[in-house]
N, C-alpha and C positions, 0 to 999 in steps of 0.2 A: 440482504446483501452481505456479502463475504468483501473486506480487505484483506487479501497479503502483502506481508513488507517481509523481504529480505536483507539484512543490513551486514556488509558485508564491510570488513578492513583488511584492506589489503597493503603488504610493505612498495613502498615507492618504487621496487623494481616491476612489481607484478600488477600494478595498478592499471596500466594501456591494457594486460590482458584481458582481466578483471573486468572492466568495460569492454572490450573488443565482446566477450562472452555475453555478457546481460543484451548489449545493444543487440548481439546477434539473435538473441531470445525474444526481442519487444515484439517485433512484424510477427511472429507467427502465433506471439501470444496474443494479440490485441485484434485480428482475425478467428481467434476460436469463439462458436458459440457460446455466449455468455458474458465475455468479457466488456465490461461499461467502458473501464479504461485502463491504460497502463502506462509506466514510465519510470526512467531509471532516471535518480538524484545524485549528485555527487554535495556531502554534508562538509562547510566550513571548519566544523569544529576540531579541535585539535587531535584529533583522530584520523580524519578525512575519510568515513566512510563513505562506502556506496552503499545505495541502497535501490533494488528493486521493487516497485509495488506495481499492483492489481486490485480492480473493484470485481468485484464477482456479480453478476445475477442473483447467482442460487450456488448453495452447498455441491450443490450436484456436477457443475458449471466448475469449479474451484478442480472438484475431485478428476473430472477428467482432464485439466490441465496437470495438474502433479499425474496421471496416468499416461501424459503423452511421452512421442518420441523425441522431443526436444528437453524436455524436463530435464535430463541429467546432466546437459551444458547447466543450470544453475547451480546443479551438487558441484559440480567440477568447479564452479567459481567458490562454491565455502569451502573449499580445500584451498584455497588460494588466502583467506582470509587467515591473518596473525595470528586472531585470539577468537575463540568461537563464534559464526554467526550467530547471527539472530535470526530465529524467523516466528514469525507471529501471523495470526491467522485470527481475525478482530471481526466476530456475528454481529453485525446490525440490524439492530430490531425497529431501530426509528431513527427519523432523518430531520433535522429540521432547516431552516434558512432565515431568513430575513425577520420571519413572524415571528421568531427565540425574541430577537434583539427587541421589535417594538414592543413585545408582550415583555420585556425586562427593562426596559427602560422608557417605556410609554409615550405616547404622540409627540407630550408636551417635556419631553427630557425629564420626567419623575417616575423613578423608579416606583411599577404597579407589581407586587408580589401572585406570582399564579394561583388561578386558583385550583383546587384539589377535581374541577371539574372539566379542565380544558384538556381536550384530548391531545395524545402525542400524534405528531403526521410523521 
C-alpha cells in the first residue's frame, strides 16, 4: 500500500479555492482503480493547512493517478500554497490493528514485550 498526503497552505484569500480544487479532485480520484480511500483534511493548527490524502493498492495504482488528466488541478492547488507544499508518498510494508495494542499491553493491562518471533500482518 502506497499513502499520499498533499499539505497544502493556503492565504485566507485563496483558501475557498484551494478547496474548491482538492474537493473537485476527491470523486474521480476515489473511482480510479486502486484507490482504498481518499479525503481532503482541513488542519487546526496555526497554519490552517489543507491537506489531500490517498491509500493506494499498489505503486502502480498511485503512478497512474499522478499520470491522469485531472492530476494537475492538485499542481494548480501547490501553486496556491504560501510556503512550499508538501508532498509525501509513505510505502507500507505492514499494517497492523487492534492485535499491536493487546500484544503491547496484554489481556490483563501488563505490558507483554514482543517477541523476536511474532510475525508482522
Amino acid at each position: 500500500m502506497v499513502i499520499s498526503t498533499l499539505r497544502i497552505v493556503p492565504s485566507p484569500k485563496q483558501r475557498s479555492e484551494v478547496l474548491e480544487i482538492l474537493l473537485s479532485v476527491l470523486g474521480p480520484t476515489e473511482i480510479q482503480p486502486g484507490c482504498l480511500s481518499c479525503g481532503v483534511s482541513e488542519e487546526k493548527r496555526p497554519d490552517h493547512a489543507v491537506v489531500f490524502w490517498a491509500h493506494w493498492e499498489t505503486e502502480s495504482a498511485l503512478h497512474e493517478h499522478i499520470c491522469s488528466d485531472f492530476y494537475p488541478r492538485l499542481l494548480v492547488a501547490c501553486e496556491l500554497s504560501k510556503q512550499p507544499p508538501e508532498v509525501c508518498f509513505h510505502h507500507v510494508s505492514a499494517t497492523q490493528g487492534m492485535d499491536l495494542i493487546e500484544q503491547l499491553r496484554g489481556r490483563g493491562g501488563e505490558y507483554l514485550p514482543a517477541s523476536p518471533e511474532t510475525p508482522a500482518r
